[in-house]
N, CA, C and O atoms as a printed pandas DataFrame, in Angstrom:
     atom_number atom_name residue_name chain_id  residue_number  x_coord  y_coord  z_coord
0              1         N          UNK        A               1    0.841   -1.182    0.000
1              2        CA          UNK        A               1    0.000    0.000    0.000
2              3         C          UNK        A               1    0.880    1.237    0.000
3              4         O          UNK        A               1    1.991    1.173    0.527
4              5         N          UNK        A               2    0.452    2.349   -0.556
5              6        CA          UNK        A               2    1.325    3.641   -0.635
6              7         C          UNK        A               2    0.616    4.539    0.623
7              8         O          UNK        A               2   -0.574    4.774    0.832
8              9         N          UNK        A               3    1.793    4.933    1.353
9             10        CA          UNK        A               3    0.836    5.796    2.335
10            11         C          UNK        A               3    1.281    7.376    1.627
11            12         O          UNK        A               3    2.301    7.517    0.951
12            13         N          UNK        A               4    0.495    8.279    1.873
13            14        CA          UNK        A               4    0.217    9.671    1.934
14            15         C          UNK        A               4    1.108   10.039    2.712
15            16         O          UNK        A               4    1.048    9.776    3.913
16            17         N          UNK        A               5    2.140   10.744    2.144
17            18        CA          UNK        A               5    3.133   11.551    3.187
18            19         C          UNK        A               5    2.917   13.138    2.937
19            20         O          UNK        A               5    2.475   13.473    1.838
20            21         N          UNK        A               6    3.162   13.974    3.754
21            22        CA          UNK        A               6    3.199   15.439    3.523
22            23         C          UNK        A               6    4.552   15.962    2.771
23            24         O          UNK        A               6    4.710   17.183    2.775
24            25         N          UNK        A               7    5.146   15.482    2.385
25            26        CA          UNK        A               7    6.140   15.780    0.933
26            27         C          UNK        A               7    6.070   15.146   -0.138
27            28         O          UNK        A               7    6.900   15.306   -1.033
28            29         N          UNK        A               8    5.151   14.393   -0.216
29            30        CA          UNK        A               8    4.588   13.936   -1.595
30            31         C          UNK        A               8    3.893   15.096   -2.483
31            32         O          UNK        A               8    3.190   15.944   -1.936
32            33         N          UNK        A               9    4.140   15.094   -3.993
33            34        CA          UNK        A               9    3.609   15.797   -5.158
34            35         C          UNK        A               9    2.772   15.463   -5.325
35            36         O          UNK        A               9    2.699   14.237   -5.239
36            37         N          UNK        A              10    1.618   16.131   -5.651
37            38        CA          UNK        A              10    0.312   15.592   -6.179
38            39         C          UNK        A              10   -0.184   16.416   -7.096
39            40         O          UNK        A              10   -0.317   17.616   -6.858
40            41         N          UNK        A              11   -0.437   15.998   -7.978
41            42        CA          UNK        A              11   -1.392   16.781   -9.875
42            43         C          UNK        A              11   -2.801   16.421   -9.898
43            44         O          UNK        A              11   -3.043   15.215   -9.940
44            45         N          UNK        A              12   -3.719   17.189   -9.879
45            46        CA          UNK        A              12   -4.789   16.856   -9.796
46            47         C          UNK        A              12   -5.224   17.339  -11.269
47            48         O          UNK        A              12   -4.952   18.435  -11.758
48            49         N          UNK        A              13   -5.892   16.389  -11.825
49            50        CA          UNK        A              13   -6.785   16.788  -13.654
50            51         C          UNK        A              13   -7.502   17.170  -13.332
51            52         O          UNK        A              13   -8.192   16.601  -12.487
52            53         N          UNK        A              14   -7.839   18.596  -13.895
53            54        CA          UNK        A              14   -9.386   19.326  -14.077
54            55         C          UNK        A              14   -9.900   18.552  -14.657
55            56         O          UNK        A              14  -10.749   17.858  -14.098
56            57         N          UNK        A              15   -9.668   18.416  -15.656
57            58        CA          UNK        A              15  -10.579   18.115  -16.989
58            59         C          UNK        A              15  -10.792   16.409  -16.487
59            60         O          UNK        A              15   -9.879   15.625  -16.229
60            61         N          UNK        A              16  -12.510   16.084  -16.437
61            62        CA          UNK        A              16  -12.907   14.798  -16.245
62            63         C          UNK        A              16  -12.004   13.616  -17.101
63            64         O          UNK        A              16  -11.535   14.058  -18.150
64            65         N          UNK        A              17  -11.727   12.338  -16.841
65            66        CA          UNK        A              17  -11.311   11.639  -17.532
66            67         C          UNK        A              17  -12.051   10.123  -18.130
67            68         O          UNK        A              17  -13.204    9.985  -17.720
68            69         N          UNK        A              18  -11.680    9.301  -18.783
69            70        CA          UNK        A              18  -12.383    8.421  -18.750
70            71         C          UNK        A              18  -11.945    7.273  -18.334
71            72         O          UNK        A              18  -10.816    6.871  -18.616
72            73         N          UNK        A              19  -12.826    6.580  -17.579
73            74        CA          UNK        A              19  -12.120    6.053  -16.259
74            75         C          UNK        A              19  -12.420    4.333  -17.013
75            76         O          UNK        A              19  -12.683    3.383  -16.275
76            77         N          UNK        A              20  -12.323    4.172  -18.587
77            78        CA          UNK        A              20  -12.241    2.991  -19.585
78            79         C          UNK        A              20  -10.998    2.991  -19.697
79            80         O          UNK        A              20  -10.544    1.962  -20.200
80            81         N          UNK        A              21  -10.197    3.849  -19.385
81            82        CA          UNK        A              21   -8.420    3.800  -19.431
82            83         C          UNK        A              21   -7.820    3.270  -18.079
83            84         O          UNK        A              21   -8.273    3.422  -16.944
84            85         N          UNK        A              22   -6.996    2.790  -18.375
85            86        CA          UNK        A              22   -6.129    2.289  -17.320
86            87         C          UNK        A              22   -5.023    2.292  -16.991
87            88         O          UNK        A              22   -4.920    3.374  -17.570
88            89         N          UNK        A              23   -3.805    2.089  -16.513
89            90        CA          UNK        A              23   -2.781    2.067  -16.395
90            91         C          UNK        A              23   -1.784    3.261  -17.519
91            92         O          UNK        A              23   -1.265    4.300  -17.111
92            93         N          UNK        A              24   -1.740    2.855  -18.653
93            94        CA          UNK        A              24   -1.385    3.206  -19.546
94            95         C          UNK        A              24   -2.577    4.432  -20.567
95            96         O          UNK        A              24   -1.961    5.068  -21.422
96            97         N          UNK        A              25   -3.701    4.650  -20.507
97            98        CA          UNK        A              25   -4.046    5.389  -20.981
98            99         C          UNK        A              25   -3.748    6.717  -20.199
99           100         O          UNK        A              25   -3.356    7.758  -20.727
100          101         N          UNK        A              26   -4.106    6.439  -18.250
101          102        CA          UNK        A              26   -3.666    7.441  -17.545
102          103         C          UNK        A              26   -2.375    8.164  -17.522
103          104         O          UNK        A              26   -2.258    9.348  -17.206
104          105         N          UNK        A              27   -1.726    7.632  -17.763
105          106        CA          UNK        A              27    0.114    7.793  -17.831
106          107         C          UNK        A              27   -0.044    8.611  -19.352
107          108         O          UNK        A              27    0.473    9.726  -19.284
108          109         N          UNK        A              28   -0.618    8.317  -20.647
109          110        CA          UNK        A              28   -0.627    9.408  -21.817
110          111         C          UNK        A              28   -1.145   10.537  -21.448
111          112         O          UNK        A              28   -0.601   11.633  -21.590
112          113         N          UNK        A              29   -2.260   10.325  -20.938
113          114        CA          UNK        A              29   -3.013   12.006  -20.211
114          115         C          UNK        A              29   -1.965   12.736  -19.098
115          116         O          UNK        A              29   -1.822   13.940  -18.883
116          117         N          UNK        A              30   -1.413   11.801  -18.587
117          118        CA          UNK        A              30   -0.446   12.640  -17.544
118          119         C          UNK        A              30    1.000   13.521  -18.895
119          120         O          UNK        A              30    1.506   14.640  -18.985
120          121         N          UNK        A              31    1.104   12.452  -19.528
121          122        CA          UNK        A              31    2.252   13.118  -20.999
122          123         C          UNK        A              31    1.623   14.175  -21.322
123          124         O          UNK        A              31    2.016   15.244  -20.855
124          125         N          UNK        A              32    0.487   14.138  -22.203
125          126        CA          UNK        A              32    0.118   14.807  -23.046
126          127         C          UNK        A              32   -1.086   16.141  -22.579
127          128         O          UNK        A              32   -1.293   17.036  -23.399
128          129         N          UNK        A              33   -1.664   16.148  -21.498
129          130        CA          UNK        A              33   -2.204   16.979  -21.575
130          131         C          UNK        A              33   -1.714   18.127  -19.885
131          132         O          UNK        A              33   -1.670   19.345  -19.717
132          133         N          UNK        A              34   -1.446   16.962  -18.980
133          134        CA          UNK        A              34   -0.885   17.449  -17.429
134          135         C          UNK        A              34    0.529   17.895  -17.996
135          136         O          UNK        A              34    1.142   18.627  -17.220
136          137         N          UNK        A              35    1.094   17.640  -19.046
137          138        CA          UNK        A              35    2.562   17.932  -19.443
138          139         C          UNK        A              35    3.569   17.807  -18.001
139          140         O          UNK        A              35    4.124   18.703  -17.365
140          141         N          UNK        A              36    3.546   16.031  -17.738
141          142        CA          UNK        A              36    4.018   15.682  -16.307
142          143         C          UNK        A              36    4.338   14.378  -16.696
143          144         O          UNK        A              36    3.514   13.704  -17.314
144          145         N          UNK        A              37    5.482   13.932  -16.394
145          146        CA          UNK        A              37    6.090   12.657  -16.849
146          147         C          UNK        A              37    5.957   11.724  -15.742
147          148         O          UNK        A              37    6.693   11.692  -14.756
148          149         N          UNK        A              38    4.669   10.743  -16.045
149          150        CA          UNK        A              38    4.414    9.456  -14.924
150          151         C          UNK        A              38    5.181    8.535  -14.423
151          152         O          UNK        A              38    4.578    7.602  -13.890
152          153         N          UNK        A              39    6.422    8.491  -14.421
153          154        CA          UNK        A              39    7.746    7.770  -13.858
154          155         C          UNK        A              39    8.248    8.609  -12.816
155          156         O          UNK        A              39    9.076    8.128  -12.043
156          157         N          UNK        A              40    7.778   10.083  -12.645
157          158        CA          UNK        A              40    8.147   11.240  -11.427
158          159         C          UNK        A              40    8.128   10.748  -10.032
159          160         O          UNK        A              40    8.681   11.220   -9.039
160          161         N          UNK        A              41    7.341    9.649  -10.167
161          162        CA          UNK        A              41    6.599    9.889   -8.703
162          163         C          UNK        A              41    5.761   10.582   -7.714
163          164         O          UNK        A              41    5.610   10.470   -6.497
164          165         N          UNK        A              42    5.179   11.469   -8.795
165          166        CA          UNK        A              42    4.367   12.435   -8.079
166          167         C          UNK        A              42    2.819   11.722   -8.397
167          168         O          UNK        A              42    2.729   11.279   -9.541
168          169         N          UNK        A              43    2.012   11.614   -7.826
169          170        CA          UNK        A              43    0.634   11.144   -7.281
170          171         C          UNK        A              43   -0.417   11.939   -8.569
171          172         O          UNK        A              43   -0.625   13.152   -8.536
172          173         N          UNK        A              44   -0.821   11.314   -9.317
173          174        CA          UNK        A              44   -1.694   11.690  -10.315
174          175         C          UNK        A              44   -3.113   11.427   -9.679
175          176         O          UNK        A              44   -3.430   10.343   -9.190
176          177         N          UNK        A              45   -4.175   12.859   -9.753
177          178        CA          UNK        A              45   -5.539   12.200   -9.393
178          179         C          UNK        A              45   -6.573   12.687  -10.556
179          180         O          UNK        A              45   -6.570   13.805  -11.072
180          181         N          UNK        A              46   -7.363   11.729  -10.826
181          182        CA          UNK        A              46   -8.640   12.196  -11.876
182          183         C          UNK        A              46   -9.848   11.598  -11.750
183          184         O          UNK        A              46  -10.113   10.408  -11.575
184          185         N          UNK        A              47  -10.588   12.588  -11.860
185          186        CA          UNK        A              47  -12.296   12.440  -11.441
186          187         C          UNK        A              47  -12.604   11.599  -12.803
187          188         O          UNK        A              47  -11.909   11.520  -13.816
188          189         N          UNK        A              48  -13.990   10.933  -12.484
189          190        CA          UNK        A              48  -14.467   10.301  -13.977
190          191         C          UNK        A              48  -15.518   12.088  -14.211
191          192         O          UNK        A              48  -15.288   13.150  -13.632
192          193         N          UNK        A              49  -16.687   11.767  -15.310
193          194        CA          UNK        A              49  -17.576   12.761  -15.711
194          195         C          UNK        A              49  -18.918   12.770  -14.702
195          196         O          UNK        A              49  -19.501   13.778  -14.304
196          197         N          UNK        A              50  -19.259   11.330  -14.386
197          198        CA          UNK        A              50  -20.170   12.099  -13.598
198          199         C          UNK        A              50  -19.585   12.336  -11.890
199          200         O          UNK        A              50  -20.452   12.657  -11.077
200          201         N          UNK        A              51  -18.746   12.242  -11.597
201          202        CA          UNK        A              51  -18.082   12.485  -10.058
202          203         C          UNK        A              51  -18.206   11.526   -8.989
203          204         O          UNK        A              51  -18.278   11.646   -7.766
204          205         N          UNK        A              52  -18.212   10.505   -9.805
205          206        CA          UNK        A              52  -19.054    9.195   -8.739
206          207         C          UNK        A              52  -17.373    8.622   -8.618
207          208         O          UNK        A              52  -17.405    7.609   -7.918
208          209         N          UNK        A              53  -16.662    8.773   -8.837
209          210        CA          UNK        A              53  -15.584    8.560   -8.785
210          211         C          UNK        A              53  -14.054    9.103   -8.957
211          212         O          UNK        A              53  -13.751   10.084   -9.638
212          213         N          UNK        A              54  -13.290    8.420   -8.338
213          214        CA          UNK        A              54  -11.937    9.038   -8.503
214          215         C          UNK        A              54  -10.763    8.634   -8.718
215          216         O          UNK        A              54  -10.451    8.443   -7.542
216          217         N          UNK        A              55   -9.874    8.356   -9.289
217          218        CA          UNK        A              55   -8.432    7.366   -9.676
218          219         C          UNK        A              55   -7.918    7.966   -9.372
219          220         O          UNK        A              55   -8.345    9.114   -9.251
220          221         N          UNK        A              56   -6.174    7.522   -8.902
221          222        CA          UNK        A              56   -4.788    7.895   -8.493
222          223         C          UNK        A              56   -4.044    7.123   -9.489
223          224         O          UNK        A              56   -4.494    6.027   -9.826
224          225         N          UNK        A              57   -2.972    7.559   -9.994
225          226        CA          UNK        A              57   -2.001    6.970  -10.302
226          227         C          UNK        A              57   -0.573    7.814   -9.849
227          228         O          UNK        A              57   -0.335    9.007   -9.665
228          229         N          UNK        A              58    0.483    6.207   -9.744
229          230        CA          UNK        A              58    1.815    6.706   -9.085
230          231         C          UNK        A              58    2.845    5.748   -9.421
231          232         O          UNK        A              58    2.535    4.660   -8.934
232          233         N          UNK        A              59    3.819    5.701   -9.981
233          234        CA          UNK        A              59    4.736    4.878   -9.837
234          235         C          UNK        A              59    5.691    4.868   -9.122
235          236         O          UNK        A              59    6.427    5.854   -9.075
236          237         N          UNK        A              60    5.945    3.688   -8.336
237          238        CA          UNK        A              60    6.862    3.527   -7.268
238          239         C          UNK        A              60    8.303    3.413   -7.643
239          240         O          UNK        A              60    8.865    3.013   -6.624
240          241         N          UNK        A              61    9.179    3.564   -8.591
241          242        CA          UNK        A              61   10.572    2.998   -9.073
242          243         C          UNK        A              61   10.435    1.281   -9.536
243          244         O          UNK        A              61   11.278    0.707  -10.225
244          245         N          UNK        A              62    8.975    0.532   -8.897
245          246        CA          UNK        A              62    9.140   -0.239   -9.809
246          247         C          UNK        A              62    7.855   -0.861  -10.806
247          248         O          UNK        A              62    7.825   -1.854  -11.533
248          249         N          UNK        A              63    7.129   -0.127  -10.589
249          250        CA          UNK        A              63    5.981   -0.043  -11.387
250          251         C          UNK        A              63    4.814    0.853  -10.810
251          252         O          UNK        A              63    4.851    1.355   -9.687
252          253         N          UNK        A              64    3.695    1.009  -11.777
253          254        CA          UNK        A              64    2.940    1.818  -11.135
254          255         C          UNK        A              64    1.702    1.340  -10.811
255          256         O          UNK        A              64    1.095    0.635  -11.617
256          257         N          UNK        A              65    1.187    1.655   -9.621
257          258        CA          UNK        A              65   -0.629    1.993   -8.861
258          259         C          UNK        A              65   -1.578    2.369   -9.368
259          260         O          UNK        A              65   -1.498    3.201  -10.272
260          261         N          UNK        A              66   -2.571    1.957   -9.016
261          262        CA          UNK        A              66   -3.567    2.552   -9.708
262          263         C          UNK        A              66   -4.629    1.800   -8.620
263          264         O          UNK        A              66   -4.928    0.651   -8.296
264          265         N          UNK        A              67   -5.020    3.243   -8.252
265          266        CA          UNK        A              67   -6.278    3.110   -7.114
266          267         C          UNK        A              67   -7.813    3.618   -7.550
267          268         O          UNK        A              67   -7.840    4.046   -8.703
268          269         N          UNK        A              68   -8.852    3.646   -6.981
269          270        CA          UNK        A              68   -9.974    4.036   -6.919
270          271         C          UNK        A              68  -10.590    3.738   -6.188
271          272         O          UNK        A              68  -10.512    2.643   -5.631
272          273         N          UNK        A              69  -11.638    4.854   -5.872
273          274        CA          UNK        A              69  -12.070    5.091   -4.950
274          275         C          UNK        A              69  -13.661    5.971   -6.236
275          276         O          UNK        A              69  -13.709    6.902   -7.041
276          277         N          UNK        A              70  -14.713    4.857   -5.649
277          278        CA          UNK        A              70  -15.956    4.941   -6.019
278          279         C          UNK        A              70  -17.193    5.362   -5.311
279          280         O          UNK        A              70  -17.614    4.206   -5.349
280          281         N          UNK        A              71  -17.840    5.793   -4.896
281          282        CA          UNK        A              71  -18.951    6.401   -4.127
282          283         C          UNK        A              71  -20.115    5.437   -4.007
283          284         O          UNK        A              71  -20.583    5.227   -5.126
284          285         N          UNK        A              72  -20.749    4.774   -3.047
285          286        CA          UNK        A              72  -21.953    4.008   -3.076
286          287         C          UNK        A              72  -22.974    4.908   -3.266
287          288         O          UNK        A              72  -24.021    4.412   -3.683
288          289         N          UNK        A              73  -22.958    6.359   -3.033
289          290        CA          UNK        A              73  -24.177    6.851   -3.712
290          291         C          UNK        A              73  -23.835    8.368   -3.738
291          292         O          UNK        A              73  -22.797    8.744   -3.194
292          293         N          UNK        A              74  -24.620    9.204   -4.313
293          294        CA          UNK        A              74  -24.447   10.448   -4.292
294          295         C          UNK        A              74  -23.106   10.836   -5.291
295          296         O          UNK        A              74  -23.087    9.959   -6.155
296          297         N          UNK        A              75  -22.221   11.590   -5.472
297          298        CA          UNK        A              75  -21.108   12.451   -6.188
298          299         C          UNK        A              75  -20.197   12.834   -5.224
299          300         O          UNK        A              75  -20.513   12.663   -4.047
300          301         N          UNK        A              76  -18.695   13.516   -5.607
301          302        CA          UNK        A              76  -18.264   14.612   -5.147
302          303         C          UNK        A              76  -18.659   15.305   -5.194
303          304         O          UNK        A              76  -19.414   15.566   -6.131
304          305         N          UNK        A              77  -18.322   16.458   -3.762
305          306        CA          UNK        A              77  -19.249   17.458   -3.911
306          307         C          UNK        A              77  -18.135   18.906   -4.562
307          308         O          UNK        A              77  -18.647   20.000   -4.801
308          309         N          UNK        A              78  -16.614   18.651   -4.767
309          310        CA          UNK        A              78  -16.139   19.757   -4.549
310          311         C          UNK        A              78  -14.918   19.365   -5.653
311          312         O          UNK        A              78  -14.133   18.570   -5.137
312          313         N          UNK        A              79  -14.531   19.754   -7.163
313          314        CA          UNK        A              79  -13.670   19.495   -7.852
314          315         C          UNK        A              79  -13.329   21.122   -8.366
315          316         O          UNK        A              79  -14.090   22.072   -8.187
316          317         N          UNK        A              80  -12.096   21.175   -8.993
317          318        CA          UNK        A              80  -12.113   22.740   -9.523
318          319         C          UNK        A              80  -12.403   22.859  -10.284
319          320         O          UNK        A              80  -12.588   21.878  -11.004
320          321         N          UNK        A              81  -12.661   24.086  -10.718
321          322        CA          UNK        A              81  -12.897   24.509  -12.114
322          323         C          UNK        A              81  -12.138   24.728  -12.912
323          324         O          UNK        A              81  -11.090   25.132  -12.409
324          325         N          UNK        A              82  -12.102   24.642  -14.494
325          326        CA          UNK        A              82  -11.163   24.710  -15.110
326          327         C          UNK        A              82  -11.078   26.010  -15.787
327          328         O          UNK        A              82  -12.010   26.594  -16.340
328          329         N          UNK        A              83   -9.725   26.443  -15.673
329          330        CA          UNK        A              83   -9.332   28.033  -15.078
330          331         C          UNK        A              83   -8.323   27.637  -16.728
331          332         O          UNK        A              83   -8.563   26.922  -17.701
332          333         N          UNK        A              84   -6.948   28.706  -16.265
333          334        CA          UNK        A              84   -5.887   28.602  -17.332
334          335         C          UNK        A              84   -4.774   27.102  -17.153
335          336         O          UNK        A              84   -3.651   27.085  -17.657
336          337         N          UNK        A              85   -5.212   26.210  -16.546
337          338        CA          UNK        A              85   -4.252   25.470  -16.846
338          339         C          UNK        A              85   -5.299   24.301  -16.781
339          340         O          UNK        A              85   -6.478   24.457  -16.462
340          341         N          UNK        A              86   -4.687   23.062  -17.141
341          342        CA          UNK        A              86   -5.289   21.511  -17.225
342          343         C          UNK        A              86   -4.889   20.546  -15.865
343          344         O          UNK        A              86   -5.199   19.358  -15.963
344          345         N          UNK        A              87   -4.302   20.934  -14.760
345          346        CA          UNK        A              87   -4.028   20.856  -13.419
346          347         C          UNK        A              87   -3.766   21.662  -12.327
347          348         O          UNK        A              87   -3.577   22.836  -12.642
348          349         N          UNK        A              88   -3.699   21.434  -11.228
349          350        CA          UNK        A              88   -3.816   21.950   -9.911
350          351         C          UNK        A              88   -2.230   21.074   -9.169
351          352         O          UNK        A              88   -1.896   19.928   -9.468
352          353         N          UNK        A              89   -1.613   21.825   -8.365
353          354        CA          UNK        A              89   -1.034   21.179   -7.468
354          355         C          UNK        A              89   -1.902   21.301   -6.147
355          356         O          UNK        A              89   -2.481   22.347   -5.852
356          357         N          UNK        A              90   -1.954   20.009   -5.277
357          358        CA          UNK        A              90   -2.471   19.613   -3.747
358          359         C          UNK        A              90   -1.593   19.395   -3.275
359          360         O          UNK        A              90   -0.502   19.146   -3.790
360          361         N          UNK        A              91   -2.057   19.470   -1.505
361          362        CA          UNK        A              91   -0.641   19.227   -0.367
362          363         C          UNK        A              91   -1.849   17.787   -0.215
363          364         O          UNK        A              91   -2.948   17.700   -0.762
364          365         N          UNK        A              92   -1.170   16.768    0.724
365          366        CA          UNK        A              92   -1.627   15.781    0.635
366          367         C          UNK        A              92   -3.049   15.890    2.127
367          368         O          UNK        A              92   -3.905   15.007    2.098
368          369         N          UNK        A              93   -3.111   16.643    2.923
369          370        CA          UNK        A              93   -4.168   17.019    3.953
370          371         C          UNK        A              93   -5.626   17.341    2.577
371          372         O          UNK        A              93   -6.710   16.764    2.495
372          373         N          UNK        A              94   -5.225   18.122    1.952
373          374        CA          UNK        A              94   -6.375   18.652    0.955
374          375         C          UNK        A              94   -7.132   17.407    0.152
375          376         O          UNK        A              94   -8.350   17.268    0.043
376          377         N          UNK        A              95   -5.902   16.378   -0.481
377          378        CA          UNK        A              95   -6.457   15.684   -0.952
378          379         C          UNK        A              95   -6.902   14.489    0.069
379          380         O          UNK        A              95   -7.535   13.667   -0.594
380          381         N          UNK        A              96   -6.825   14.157    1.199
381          382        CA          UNK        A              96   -7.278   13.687    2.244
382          383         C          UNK        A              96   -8.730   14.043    2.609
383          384         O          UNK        A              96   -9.638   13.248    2.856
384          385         N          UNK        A              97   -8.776   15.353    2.598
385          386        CA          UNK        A              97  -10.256   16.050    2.710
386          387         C          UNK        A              97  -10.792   15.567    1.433
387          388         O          UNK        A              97  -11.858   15.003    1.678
388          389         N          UNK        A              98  -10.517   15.535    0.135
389          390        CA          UNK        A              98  -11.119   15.171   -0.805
390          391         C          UNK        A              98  -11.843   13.893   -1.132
391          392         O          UNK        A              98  -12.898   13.737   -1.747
392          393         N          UNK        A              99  -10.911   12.879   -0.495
393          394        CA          UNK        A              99  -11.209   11.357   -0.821
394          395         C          UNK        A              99  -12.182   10.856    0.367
395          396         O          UNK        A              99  -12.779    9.782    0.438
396          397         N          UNK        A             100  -12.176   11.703    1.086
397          398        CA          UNK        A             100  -13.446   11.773    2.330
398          399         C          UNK        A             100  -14.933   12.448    1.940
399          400         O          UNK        A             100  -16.034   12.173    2.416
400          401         N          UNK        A             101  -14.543   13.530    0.800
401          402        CA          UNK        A             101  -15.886   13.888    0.157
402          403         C          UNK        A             101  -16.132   15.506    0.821
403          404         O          UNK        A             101  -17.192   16.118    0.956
404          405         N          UNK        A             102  -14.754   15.913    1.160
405          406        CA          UNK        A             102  -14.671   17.243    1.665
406          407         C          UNK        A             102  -14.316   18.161    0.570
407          408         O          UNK        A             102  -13.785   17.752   -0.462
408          409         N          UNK        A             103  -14.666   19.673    0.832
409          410        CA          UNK        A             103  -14.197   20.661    0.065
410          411         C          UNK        A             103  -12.759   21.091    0.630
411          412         O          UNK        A             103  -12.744   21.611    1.746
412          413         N          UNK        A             104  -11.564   20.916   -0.048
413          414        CA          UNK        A             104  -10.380   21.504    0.401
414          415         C          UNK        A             104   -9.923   22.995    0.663
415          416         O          UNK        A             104   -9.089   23.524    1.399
416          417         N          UNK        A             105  -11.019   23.520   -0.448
417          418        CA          UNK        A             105  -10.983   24.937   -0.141
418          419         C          UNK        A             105  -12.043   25.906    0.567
419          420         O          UNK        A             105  -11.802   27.099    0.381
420          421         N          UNK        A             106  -13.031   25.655    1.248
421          422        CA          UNK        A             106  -13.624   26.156    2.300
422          423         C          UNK        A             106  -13.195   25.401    3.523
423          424         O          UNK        A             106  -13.222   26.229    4.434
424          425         N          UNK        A             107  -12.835   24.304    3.969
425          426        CA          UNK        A             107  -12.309   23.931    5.052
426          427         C          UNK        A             107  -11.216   24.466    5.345
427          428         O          UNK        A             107  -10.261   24.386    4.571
428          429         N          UNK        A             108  -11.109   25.415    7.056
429          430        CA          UNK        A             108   -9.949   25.745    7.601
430          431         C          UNK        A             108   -9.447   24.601    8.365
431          432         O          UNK        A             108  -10.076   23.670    8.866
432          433         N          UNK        A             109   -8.249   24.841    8.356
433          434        CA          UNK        A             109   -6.828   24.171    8.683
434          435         C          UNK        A             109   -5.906   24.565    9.636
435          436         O          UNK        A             109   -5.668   25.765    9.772
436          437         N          UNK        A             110   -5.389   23.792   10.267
437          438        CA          UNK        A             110   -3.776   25.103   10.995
438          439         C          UNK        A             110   -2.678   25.353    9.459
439          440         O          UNK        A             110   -2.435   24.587    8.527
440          441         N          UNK        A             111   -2.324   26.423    9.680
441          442        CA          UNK        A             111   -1.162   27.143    9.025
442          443         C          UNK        A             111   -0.452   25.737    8.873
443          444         O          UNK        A             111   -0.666   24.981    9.821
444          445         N          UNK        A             112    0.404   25.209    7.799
445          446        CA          UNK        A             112    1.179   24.567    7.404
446          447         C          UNK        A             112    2.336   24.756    8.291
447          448         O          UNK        A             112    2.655   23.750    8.926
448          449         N          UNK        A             113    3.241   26.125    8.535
449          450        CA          UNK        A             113    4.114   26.278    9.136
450          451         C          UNK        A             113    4.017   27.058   10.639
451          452         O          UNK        A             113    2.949   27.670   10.673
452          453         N          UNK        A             114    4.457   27.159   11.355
453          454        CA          UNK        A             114    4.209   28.104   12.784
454          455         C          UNK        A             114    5.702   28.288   12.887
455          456         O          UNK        A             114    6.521   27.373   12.809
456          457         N          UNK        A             115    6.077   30.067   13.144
457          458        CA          UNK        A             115    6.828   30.605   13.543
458          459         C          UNK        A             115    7.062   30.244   14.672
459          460         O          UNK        A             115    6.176   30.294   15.525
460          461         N          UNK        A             116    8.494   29.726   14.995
461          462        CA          UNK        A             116    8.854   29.403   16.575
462          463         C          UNK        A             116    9.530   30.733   17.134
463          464         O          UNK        A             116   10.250   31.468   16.457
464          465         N          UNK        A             117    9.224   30.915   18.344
465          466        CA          UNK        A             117    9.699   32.703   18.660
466          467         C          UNK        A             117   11.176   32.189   19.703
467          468         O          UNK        A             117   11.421   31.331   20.551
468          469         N          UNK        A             118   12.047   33.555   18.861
469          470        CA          UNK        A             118   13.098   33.123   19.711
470          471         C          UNK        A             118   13.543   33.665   20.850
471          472         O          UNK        A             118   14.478   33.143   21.458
């Protein structure tokens, strides 16, 4: 199993995908449209179209993952919109809130860092 660390990269696809691809179709969309090379190691995530679902892909140095995570009922409630680019970078707490069915960006948080006083 891959655990979620807080220095892990993560690319999240705006743009819905089709979740008839697998392994290798995900890894061309990460080439060709995330312009992000899937041997990085950085944590690929993509919604299908209707939001009932969600894939990861990652390769470990010796092959790659491929997870999902499907909804028994209802949708996500909270994906971005697609702005000027075809991805998002996430810290891995956000996408934690996500795969729980949270909004990452109305949920407050503690500050990432805290000034230690000297």
């Amino acid at each position: 199993m891959i655990q979620l660390t807080p220095h892990m990269r993560i690319i999240l696809a705006v743009e819905p995908a089709d979740f008839r691809k697998g392994i290798d179709g995900l890894a061309r969309i990460c080439r060709s449209v995330l312009e992000s090379d899937p041997f990085s190691g950085y944590l690929f995530v993509f919604m299908n179209k209707g939001k009932t679902a969600i894939k990861m892909l990652v390769y470990d140095g010796q092959g790659f993952w491929l997870f999902q995570k499907r909804l028994s009922s209802g949708r996500f409630l909270w994906w971005p919109n697609k702005k000027d680019n075809n991805s998002i970078r996430m810290l891995v707490h956000e996408l934690q809130l996500l795969l729980w069915n949270g909004d990452p960006e109305s949920t407050k948080t503690a500050p990432l860092w805290k000034k230690i006083p000297v």
